[in-house]
C-alpha positions in Angstrom: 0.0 0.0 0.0 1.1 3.3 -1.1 0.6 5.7 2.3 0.4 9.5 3.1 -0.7 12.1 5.4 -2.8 13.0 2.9 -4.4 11.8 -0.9 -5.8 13.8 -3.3 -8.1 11.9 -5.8 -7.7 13.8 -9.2 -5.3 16.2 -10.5 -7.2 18.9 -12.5 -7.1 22.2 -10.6 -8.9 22.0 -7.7 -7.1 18.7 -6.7 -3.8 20.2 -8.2 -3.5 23.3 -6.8 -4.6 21.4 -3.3 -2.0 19.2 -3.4 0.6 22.0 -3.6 -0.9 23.9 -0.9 -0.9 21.4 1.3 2.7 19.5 0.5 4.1 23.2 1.1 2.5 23.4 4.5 4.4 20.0 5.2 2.5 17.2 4.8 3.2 14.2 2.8 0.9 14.2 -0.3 -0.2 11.5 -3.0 -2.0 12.9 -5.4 -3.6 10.4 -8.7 -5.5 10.8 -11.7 -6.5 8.3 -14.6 -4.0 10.3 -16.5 -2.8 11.2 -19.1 -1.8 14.6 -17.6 -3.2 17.2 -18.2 -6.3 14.6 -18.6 -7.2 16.0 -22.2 -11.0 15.8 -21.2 -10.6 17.6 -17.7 -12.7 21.0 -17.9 -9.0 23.1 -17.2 -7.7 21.4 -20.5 -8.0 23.6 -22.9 -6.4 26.9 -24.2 -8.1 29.5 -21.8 -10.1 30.3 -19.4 -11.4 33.6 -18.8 -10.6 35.5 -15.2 -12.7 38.2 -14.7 -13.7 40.1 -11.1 -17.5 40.5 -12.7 -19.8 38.9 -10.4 -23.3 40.9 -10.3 -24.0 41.7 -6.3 -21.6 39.4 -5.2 -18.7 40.7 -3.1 -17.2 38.1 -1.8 -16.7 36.1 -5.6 -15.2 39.6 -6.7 -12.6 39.3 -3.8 -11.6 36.1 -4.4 -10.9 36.7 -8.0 -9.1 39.8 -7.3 -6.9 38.3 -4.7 -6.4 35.2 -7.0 -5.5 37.2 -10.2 -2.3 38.9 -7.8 -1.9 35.0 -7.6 -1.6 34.6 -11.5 0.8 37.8 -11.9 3.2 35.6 -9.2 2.5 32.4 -10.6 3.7 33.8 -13.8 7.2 34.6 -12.0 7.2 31.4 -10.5 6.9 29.2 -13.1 9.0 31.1 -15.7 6.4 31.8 -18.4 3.7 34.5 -18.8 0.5 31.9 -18.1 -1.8 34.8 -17.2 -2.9 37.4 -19.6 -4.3 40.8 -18.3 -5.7 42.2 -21.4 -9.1 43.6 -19.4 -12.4 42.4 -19.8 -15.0 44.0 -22.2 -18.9 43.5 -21.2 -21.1 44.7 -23.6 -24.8 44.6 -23.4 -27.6 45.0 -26.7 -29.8 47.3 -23.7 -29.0 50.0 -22.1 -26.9 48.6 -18.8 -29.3 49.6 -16.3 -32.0 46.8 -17.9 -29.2 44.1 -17.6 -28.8 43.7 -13.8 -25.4 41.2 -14.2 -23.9 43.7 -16.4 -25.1 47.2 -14.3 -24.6 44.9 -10.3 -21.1 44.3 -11.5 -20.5 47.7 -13.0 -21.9 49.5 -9.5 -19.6 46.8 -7.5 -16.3 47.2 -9.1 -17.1 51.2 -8.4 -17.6 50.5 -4.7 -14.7 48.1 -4.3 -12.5 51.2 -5.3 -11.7 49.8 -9.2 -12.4 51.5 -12.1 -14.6 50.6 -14.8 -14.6 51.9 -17.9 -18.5 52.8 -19.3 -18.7 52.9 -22.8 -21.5 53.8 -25.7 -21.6 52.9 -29.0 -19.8 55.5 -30.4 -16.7 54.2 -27.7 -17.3 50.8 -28.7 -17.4 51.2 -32.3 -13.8 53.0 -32.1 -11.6 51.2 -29.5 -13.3 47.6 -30.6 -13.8 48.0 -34.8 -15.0 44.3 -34.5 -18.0 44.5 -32.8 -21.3 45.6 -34.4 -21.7 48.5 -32.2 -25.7 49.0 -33.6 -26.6 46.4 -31.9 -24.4 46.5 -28.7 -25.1 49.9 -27.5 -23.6 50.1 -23.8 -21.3 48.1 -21.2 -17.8 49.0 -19.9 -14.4 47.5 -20.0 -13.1 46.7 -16.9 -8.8 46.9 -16.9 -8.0 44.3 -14.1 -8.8 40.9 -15.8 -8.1 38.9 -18.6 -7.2 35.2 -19.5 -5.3 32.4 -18.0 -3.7 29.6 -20.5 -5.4 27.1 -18.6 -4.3 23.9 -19.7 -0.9 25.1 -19.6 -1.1 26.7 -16.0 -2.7 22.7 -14.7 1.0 21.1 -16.9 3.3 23.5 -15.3 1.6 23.2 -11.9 1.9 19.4 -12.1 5.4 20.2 -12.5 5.7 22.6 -9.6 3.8 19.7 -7.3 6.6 17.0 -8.3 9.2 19.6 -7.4 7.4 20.7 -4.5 7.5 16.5 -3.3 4.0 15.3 -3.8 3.7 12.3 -5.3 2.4 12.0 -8.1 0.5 8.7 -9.8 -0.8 8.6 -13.3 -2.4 5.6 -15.0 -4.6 5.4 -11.3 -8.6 5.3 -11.5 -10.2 5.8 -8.1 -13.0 2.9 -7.4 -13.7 2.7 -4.4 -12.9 4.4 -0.9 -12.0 2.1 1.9 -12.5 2.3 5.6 -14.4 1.4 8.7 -17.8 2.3 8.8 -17.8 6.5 9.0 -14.4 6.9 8.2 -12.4 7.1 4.8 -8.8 5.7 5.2 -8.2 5.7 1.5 -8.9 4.5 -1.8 -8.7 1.3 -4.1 -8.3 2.2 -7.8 -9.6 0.4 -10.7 -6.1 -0.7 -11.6 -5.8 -2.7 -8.5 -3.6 -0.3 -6.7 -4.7 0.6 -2.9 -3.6 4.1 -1.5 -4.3 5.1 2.3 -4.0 8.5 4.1 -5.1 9.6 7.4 -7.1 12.7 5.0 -8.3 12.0 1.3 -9.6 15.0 -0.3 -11.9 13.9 -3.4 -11.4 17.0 -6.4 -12.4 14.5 -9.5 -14.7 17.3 -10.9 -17.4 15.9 -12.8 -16.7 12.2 -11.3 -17.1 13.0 -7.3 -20.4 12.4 -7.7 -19.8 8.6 -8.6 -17.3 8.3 -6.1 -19.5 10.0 -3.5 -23.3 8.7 -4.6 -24.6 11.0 -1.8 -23.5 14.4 -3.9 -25.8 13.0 -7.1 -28.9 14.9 -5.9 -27.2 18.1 -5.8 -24.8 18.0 -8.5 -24.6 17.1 -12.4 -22.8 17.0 -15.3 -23.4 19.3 -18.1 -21.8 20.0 -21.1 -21.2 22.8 -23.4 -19.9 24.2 -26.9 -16.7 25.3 -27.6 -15.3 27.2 -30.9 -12.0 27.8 -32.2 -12.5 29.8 -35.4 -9.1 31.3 -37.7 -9.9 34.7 -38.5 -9.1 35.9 -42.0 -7.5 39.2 -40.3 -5.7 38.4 -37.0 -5.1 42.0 -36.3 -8.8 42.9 -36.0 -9.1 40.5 -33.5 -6.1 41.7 -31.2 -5.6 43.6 -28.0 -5.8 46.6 -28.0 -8.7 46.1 -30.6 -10.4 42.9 -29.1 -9.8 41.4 -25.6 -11.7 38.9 -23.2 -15.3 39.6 -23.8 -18.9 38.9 -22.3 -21.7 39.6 -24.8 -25.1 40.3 -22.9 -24.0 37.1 -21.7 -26.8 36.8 -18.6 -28.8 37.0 -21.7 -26.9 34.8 -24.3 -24.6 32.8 -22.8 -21.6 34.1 -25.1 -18.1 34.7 -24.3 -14.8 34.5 -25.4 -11.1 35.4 -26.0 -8.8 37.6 -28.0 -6.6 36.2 -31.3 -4.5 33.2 -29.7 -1.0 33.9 -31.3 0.3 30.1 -30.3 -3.2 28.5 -31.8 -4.1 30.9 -34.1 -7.6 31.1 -33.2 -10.1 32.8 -31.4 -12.1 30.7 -29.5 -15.6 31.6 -28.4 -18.0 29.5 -26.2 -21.6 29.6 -24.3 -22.0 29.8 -20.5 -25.4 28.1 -20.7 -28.1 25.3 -19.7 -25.6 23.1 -21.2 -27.0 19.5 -22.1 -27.0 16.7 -19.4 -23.7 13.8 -19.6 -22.1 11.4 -17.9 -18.4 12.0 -17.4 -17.4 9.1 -19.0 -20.0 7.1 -21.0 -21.3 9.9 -23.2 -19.8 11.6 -26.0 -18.8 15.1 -25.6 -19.8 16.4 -29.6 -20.5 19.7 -31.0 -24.0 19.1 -33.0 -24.8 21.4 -36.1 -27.6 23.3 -34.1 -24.8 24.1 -31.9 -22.2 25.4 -34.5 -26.0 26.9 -36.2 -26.3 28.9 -33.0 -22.6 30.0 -33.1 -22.8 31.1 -36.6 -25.8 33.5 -36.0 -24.2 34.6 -33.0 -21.4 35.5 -35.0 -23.4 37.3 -37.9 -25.1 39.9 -35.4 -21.9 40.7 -32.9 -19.1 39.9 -35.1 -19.4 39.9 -39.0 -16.1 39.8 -39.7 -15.8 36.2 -37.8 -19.0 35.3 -39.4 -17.7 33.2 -42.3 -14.4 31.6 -40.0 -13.3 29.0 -41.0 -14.1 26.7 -37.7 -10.9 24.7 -37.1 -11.7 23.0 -34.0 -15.0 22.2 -31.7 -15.1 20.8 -28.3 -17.8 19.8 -25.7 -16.7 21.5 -22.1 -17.8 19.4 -19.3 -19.5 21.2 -16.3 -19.8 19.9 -12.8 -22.9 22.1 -12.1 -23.9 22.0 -8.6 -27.2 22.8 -8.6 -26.8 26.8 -6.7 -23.8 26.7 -9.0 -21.7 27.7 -6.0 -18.6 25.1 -5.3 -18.8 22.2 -3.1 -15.2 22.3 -0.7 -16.0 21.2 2.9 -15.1 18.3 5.1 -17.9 15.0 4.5 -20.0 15.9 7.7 -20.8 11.9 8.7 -17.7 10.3 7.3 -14.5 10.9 9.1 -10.9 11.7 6.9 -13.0 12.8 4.1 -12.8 16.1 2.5 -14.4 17.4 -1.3 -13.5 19.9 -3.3 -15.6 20.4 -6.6 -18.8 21.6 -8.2 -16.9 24.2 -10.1 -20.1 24.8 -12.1 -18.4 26.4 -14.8 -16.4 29.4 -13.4 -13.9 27.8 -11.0 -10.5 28.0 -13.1 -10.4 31.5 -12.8 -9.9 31.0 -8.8 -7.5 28.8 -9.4 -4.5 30.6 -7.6 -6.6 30.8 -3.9 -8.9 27.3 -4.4 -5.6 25.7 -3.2 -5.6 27.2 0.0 -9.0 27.4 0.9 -9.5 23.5 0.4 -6.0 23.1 2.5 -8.0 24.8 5.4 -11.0 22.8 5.1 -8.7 19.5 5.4 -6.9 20.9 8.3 -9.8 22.2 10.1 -8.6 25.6 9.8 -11.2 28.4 9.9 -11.5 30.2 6.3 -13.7 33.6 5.8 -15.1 32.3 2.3 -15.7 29.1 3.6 -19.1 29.1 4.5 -20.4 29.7 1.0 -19.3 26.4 -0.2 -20.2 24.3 3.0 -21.7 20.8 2.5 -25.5 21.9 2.5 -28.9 21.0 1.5 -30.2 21.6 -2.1 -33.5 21.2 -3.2 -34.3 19.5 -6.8 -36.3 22.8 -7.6 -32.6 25.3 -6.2 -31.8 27.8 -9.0 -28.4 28.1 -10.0 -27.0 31.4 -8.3 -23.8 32.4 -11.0 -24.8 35.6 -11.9 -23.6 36.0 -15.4 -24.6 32.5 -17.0 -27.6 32.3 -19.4 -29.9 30.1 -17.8 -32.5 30.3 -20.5 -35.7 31.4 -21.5 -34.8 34.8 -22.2 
């Protein structure tokens, strides 16, 4: 048996980042994953993730994602490459701002937290972003403290930084089953045959805590959702200063996406949305034609210039929704040595540089002041997801 204080179960970024946290604050750390790694269908796989403050009424969201972007400016020191991209974020709305309460909450908060927003018309947008159709997005503000993280490159290099730091770390390892007396959790038996114990496990397998932990499956799902990379004819249109990370009436559509990727040479663009329902690992994660349909007029009204781009790569992003669509990172309140940390509902990456620590305290015991959000709690089949900018249809 392979033995710790402590095992991780998955290494995408909430187990990751975790792991690091907790090997740094001297405990000995095993940390698996099916592998290979960066798992290429892991949510943080991909070639960004938007990090943006923007959180309608909610302080405390806006903290953490302030506090965790100075986290990406010294992760980018740290592990020798510029990871984290602060080009600012543009929200634009097709209303005035006032009649989109995401878009005007998160305008008013950044204000009162002492930043400083940027309103602009359509006579601004039209000039500083040629790109957009600025008849038919006609307010919104650009906010200078935000940007983009290359997020399956930031989950590589951090796997790098954990072997360094002296976790150890186990590919090719499928967790089965957790073992134990009855109301404890002393470790975990993979599918591969291999057994791993710990005095603490934390469980951050995303989408597949829920099958390793039937209890969660009432209040959390899997859900998946389009993504687009499309290679524009004119690059430069599509570059900061001219385009940068974007929202577009998003409470209201669902769209979102990223400035001209020089290592990809795309711009990808995806919807924050209802999603459609999958397993993790039994269904296919496809891009249908309504989907790339829906994309297409999307494109047509905000961006005509992308309209007609050529679409060079499609991918299904896999949610693990929560049903407030807050996270789930507490200690297992009737089994003993068990700890989650998951239900990143489709806006977690962007923490990723304060999710280590916060789940480090909640295995240690140790108070934390954004804790209580994410407590284990009781959810109702009829709860209404909570994330303020996502499109949650019928609108």
């Amino acid at each position: 048996m392979n033995r710790s204080d402590i095992l991780v179960v998955g290494a995408g970024i909430y187990g990751t980042t975790a792991a690091v946290e907790l090997r740094r604050r001297g405990h000995s750390v095993t940390l698996i994953d099916p592998g290979p790694l960066p798992h290429p269908l892991a949510a943080s796989t991909d070639i960004s993730k938007v990090v943006r403050m923007e959180y309608g009424q909610d302080r405390q969201y806006m903290q953490m994602v302030d506090k965790a972007i100075d986290g990406f400016v010294a992760w980018n020191a740290e592990l020798g490459e510029t990871l984290y991209h602060n080009t600012g974020v543009l929200m634009l709305t097709r209303q005035p701002m006032e009649q989109v309460p995401y878009n005007w909450e998160s305008f008013q908060l950044l204000q009162a937290e002492g930043h400083r927003p940027e309103r602009l018309d359509s006579a601004a947008i039209a000039q500083r972003f040629p790109s957009w159709n600025a008849e038919r997005y006609v307010d919104g503000f650009y906010s200078p403290r935000g940007g983009y993280a290359e997020s399956g490159r930031v989950v590589s290099a951090l796997h790098t930084l954990a072997r360094r730091e002296g976790v150890s770390l186990h590919e090719g390892q499928t967790a089965h089953e957790l073992l134990g007396p009855r109301g404890c959790v002393t470790g975990v038996r993979t599918r591969e045959g291999a057994t791993f114990g710990a005095d603490q496990v934390l469980l951050a397998a995303g989408a597949w805590t829920q099958y390793l932990l039937p209890e969660l499956q009432p209040v959390m799902k899997a859900t998946g959702h389009p993504v687009f990379h499309l290679k524009p004819q004119n690059p430069a249109l599509f570059t900061p200063p001219n385009f940068v990370v974007f929202t577009a009436d998003i409470s209201r559509t669902g769209w979102y996406g990223f400035p001209f990727n020089q290592r990809e040479g795309v711009v990808k663009v995806a919807s924050h949305g209802v999603g459609v329902r999958l397993h993790p690992e039994h269904d296919e994660r496809v891009v249908h034609e309504s989907d790339i349909a829906h994309l297409r007029s999307f494109l047509a009204e905000t961006f005509p210039a992308l309209a007609e781009a050529e679409l060079i790569y499609t991918r299904r992003c896999l949610y693990c929704d929560t049903l407030d669509e807050h996270f789930w990172i507490d200690r297992h309140p009737e089994r003993v040595g068990l700890s989650v940390s998951t239900g990143g509902s489709g806006h977690g990456f962007k923490f990723a540089p304060v999710l280590g620590g916060l789940a480090a305290d909640v295995v240690e015991g140790k108070a934390n002041p954004w804790a209580a959000k994410f407590a284990w709690r009781a959810l109702t089949a009829g709860t209404n997801g909570e994330e303020a900018s996502r499109f949650h249809g019928g609108k």
